[in-house]
matplotlib code that plots the C-alpha trace (Angstrom):
import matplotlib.pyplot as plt

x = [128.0, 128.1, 125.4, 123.8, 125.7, 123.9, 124.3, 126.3, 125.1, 121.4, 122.6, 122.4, 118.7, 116.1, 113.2, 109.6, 108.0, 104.6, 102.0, 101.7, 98.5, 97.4, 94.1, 93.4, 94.0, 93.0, 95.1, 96.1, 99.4, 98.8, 97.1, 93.9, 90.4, 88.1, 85.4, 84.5, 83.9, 80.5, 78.4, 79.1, 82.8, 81.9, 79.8, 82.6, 85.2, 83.0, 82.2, 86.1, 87.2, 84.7, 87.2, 90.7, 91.8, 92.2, 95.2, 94.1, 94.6, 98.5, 98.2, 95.0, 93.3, 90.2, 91.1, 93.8, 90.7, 88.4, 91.1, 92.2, 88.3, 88.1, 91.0, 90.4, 93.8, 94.7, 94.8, 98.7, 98.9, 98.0, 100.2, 98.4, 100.9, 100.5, 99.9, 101.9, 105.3, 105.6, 105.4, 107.8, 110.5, 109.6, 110.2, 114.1, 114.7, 113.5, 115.8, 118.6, 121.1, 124.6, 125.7, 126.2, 122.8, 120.8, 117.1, 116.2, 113.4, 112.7, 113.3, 111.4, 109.1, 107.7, 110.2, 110.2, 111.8, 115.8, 114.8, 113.7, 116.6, 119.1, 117.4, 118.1, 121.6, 121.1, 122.2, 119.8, 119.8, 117.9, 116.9, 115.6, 112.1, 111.3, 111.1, 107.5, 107.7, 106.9, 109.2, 111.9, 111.2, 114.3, 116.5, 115.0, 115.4, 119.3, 120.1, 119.6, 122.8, 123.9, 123.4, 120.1, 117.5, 114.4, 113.0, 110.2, 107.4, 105.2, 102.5, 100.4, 103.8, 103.6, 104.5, 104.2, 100.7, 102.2, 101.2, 102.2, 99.5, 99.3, 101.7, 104.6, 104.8, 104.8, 107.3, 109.5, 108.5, 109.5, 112.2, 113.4, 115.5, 113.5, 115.2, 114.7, 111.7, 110.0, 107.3, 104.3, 103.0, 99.8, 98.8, 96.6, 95.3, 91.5, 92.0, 93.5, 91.4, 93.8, 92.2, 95.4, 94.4, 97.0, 96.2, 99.1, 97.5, 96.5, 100.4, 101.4, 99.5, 101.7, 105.2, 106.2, 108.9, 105.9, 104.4, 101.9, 101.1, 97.6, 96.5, 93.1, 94.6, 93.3, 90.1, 89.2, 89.5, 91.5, 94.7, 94.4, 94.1, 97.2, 96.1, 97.9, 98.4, 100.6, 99.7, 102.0, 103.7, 103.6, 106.9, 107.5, 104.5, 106.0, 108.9, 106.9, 105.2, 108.6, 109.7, 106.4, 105.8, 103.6, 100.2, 100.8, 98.1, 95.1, 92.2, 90.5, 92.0, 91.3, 87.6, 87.7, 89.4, 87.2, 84.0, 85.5, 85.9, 82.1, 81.2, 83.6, 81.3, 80.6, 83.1, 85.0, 82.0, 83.6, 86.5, 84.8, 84.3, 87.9, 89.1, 86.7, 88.3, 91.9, 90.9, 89.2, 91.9, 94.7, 93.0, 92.5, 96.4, 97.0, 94.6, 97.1, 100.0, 101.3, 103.5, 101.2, 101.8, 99.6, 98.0, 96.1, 96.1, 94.6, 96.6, 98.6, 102.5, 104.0, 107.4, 108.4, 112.4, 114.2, 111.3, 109.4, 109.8, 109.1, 105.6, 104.5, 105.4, 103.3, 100.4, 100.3, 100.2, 96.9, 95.2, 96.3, 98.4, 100.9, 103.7, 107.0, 109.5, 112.8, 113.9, 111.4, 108.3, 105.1, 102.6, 98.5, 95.8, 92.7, 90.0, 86.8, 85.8, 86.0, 89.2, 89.9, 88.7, 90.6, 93.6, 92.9, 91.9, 95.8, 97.4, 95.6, 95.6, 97.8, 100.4, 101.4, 101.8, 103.8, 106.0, 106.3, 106.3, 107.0]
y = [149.3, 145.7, 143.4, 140.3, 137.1, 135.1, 132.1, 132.7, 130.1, 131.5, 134.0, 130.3, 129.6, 131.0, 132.5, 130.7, 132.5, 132.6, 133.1, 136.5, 138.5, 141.9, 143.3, 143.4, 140.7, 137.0, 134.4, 131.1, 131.7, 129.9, 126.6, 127.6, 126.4, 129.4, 128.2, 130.3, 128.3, 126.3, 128.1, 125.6, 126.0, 129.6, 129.7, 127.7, 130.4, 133.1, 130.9, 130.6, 133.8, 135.5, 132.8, 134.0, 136.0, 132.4, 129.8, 126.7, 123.7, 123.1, 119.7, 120.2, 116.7, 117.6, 118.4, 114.9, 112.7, 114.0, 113.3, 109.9, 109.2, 109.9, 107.8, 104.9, 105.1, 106.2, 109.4, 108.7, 108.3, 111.9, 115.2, 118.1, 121.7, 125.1, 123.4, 120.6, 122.7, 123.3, 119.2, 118.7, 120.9, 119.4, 116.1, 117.1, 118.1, 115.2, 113.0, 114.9, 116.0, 116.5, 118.1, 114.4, 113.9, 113.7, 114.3, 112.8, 114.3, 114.6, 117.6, 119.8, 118.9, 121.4, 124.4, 124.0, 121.0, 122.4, 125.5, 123.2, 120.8, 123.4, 125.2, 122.4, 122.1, 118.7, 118.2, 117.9, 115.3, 116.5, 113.5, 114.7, 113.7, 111.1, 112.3, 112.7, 114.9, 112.2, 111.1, 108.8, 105.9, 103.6, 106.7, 107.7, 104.4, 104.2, 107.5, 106.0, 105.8, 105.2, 109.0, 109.2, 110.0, 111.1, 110.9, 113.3, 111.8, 114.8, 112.3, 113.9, 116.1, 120.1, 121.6, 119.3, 117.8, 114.1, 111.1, 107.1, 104.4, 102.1, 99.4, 101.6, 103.6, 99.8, 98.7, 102.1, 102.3, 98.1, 98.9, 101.7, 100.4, 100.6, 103.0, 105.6, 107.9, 107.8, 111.2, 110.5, 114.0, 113.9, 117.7, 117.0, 113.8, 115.0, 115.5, 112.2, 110.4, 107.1, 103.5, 102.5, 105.2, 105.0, 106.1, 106.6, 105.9, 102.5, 101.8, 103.4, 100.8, 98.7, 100.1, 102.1, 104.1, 105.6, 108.9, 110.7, 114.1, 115.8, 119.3, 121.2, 124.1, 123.0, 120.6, 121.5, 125.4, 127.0, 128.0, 131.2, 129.6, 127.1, 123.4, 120.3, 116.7, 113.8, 110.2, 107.9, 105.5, 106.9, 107.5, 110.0, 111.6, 111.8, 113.7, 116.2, 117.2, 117.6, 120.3, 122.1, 125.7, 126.0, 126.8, 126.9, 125.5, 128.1, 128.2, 129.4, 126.9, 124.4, 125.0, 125.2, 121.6, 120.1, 121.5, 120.9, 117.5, 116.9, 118.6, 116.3, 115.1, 118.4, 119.8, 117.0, 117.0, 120.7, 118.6, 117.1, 120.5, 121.4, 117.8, 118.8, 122.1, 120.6, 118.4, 120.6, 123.1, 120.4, 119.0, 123.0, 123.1, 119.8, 120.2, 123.7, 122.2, 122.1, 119.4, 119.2, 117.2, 114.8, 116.3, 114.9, 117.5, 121.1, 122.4, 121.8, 122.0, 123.6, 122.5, 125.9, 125.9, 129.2, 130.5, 130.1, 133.6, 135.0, 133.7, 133.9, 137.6, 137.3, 135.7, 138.6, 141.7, 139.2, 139.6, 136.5, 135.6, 132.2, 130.9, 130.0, 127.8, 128.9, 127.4, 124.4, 125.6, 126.8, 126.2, 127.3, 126.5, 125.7, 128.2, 129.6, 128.5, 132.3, 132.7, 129.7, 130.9, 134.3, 132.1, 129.6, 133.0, 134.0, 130.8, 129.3, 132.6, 131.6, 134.4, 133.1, 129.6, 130.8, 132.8, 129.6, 127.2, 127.9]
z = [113.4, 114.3, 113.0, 113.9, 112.5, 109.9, 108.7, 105.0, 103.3, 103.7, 100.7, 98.5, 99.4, 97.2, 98.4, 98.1, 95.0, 95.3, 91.9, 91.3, 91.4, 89.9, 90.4, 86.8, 85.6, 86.0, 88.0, 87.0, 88.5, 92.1, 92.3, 94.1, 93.8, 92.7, 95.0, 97.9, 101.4, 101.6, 103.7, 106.8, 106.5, 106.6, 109.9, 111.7, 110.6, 111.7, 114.8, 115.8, 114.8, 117.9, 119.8, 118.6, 121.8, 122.8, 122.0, 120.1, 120.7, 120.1, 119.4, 117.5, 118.8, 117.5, 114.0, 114.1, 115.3, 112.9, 110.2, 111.6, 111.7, 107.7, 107.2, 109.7, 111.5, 115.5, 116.0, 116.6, 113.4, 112.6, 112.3, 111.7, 110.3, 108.8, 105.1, 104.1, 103.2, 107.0, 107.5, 104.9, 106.7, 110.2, 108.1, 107.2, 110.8, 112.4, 109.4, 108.9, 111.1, 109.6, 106.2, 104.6, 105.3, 101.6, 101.0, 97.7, 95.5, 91.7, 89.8, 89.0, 91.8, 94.4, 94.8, 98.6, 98.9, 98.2, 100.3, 103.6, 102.4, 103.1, 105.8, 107.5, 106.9, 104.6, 101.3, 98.7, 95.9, 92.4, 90.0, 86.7, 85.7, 83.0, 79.1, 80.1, 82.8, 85.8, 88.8, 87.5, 90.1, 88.9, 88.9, 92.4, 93.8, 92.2, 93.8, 97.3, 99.4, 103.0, 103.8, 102.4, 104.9, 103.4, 100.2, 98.9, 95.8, 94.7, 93.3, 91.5, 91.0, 91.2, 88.6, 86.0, 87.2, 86.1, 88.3, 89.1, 90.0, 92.4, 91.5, 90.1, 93.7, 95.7, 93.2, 94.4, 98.0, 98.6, 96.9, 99.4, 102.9, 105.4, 107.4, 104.8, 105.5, 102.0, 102.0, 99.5, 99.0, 97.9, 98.1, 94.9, 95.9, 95.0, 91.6, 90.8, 88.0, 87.5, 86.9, 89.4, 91.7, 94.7, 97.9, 99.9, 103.3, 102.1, 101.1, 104.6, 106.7, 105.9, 106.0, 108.9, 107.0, 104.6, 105.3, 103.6, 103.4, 102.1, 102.6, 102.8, 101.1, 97.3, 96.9, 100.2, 99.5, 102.5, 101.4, 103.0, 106.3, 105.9, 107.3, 106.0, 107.9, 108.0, 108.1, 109.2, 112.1, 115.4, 116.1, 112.8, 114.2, 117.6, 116.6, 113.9, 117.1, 119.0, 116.2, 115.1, 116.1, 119.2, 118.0, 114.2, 113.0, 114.3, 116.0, 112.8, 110.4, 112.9, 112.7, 109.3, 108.4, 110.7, 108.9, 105.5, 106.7, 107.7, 104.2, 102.6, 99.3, 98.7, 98.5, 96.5, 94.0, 93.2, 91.9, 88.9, 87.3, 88.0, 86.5, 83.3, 82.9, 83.2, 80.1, 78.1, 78.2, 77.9, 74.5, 73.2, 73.7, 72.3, 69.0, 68.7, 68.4, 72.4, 74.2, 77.5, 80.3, 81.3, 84.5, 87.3, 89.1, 89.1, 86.5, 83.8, 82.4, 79.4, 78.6, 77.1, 77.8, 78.2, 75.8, 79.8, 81.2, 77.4, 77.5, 80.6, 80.3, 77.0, 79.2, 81.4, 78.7, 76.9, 80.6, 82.6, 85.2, 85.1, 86.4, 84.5, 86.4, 85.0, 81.8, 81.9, 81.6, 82.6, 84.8, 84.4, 86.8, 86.3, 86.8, 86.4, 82.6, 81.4, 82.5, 81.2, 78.2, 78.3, 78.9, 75.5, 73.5, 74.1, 73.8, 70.8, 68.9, 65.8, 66.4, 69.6, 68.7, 65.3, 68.4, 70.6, 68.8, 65.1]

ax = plt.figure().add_subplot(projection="3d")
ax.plot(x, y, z, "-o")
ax.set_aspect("equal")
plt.show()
């Protein structure tokens, strides 16, 4: 029987892993917020869903003006996709366009980055993090070349939670030529506690070659509905919209941003209870002997090694859920304080640290 021809080199691309869940047993594995939906968000989800034998709106204007309201920029400025990871590979498509084409991002940094990288046929460049677990900026900058096209800053960075101020990522980005898209992802903007807190709109408005990318899919609580947004100069904006999926970004979620949106304080209030929960778990692991990153975002990073798989597989039989990268490390989220409890009852428990890190 003759099959369909696929492209061979797909067999080279891992797949997305997502956390893994189990009914019985908690999950720190996927960085979620715990918090259900305020009750508005709710109502305008229930609102648009009696709506969804219609299309939305496919170039969501509503949702972009809401969001270019909140940041005070055009609404040409504005790029709204199905979560941030679908921006970042409309991003490589619009850049790169030939196999010598490079896309420059620190690693480890967010797992999808190779995967759009060579969906799209470009090569990807990997620059290892600094010797505490943060985006190289120097080394970033230095592996710059002719081909590059794009380069990706996770800041704060996923997995390892670590972050750069204001200053350090103006240093980077001025240092960057200008025709070299530089992406500021900022998926865990909210839970950013710096005294140099960047905001990577603010360094956008400036340069035309700076995009930044947030979601709604962790402070704002709708990851199951898949809404992230670009900021940026209108002509990168022009082209995401050339290359996005027709209607990809829902009627539902839609509704849902924009209401998350108007309950804004709210809802970012929640973040100071995850933030307090991120510390107080990262000083349990600390005061028992743990090299932890330090996070500003929802979760936070064990450098584990190859030991990695070992203990997250050790995690799960104690009653929780995390997610090893490899031979790095780990990653846990932050979530509700009992599980964050069941979680510091199996890692502080002398036996395990005598097995990790004895």
């Amino acid at each position: 029987m003759v099959s369909a021809h696929i492209r061979p080199d797909l067999d080279a691309i891992p797949a997305y892993i997502a956390g893994r869940s189990h009914p019985d047993l908690v999950k720190l594995a996927s960085n979620e917020t715990t918090f259900p939906p305020l009750p508005s968000v709710a109502k305008a989800i229930a609102e648009a869903a009696e709506l969804v034998n219609r299309y939305p709106d496919n170039a969501a204007l509503e949702l972009r003006s809401a969001i270019a309201e909140f940041h005070g920029v055009a609404v040409e400025n504005v790029a709204a996709g199905c979560g941030s990871v679908a921006l970042c590979q409309e991003l490589v498509q619009i850049t790169c366009l030939a196999p010598t084409d490079e896309v420059v991002f620190a690693w480890r940094s967010f797992e999808a980055y190779p995967i759009v990288t060579q969906v799209a046929g470009a090569t990807a460049v990997r620059v290892p993090l600094d010797h505490d677990f943060a985006h190289d900026l120097d080394a970033l900058a230095a592996a710059i070349t002719p081909n590059t096209r794009v380069v990706f800053v996770c800041n704060p960075n996923n997995p390892t939670g670590t972050a750069h101020g204001t200053a350090e990522l103006i240093r980077f980005v001025d240092s960057v030529p200008a025709n070299v898209l530089v992406v500021l992802d900022e998926a865990y903007y909210e839970y950013m506690r710096l005294d140099d807190q960047p905001n990577g709109v603010e360094i956008g408005r400036t340069r035309p070659n700076v995009l930044v990318l947030r979601t709604f899919s962790k402070a704002y609580g709708l990851a199951g509905l898949r809404v992230g947004y670009a900021v940026g100069d209108p002509d990168v904006v022009t082209a995401l919209m050339k290359v996005h999926i027709p209607f990809s970004v829902n009627r539902v979620a839609q509704a849902a941003a924009i209401a998350s949106l108007d309950a804004r304080h709210e809802l970012l209030e929640r973040t100071n209870a995850v933030v307090a929960e991120r510390n107080r778990m990262r000083d349990a692991l600390v005061a028992a002997g743990y090299r932890v990153a330090d996070s500003q975002a929802n979760f936070l990073w064990l450098p584990l090694g190859d030991r990695s798989g070992e203990y997250g597989q050790a995690s799960a039989e104690a009653g929780v859920l995390v997610r090893p990268y490899g031979d790095d490390g780990v990653r846990i989220t932050a979530g509700d304080p009992h599980e964050n409890d069941l979680f510091l009852s199996f890692a502080t428990d002398p036996a395990t640290v005598a097995r990790f890190l004895g």
